[in-house]
C-alpha positions in Angstrom: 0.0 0.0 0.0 1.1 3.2 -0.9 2.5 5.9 1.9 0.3 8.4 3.0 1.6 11.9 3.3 1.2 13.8 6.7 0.7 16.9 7.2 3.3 19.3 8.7 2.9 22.7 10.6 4.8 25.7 9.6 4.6 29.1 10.3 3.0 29.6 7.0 0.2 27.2 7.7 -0.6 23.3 6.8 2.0 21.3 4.4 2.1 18.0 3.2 5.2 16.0 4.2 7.4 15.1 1.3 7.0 10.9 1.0 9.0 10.6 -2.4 11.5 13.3 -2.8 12.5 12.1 -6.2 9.0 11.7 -7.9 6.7 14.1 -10.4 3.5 14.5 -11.3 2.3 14.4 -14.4 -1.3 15.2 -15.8 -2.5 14.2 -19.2 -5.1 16.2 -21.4 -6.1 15.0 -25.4 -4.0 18.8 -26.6 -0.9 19.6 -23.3 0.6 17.6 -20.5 1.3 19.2 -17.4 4.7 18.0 -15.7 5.4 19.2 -11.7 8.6 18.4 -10.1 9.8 19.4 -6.8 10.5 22.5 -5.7 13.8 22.1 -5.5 14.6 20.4 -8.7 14.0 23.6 -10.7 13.5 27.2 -10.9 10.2 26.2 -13.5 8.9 23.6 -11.3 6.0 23.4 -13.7 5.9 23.5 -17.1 3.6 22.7 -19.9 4.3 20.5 -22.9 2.6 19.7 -26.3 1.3 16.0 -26.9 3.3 15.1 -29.5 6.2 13.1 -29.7 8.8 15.6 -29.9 7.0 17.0 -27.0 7.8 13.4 -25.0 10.7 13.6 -25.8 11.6 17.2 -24.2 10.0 16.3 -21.0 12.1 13.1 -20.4 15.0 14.9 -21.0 13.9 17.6 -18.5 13.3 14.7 -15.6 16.5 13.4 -16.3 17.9 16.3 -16.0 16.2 16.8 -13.1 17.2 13.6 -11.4 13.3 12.0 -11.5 12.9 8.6 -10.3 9.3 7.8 -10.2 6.6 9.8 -11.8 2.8 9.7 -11.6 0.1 10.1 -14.3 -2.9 10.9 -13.9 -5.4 11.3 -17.4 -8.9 11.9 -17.4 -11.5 12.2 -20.4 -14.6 12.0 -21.5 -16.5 8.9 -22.3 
């Protein structure tokens, strides 16, 4: 089962707890893909990419680049 994040206190309010320093988020749409890494990883933490292969292509490089490990879609539509 997968970890669950806690949350933290700060003087700024509620965070989430970090559970997988080395992992994105990616989310899926039928015309851009949206692609979040860490804070840390990146002055553009998130960017947005075409759908095309070129486009893949870019953003792998980027992770690498990044030093990515895991990465998790998420792609919704409409039936």
């Amino acid at each position: 089962m997968a970890k669950k994040a806690k949350k933290i206190k700060t003087r700024n309010g509620l965070r989430l707890q970090t559970v997988n320093p080395d992992a994105a988020g990616i989310d899926v749409s039928g015309t851009e893909i949206q692609v979040c890494v860490p804070l840390d990883r990146d002055a553009d933490y998130n960017r947005q990419f075409g759908a095309f292969t070129e486009n893949l292509e870019s953003i792998c490089q980027w992770l690498q680049g990044c030093k990515i490990q895991t990465v998790a879609m998420e792609s919704t539509g409409i039936c």
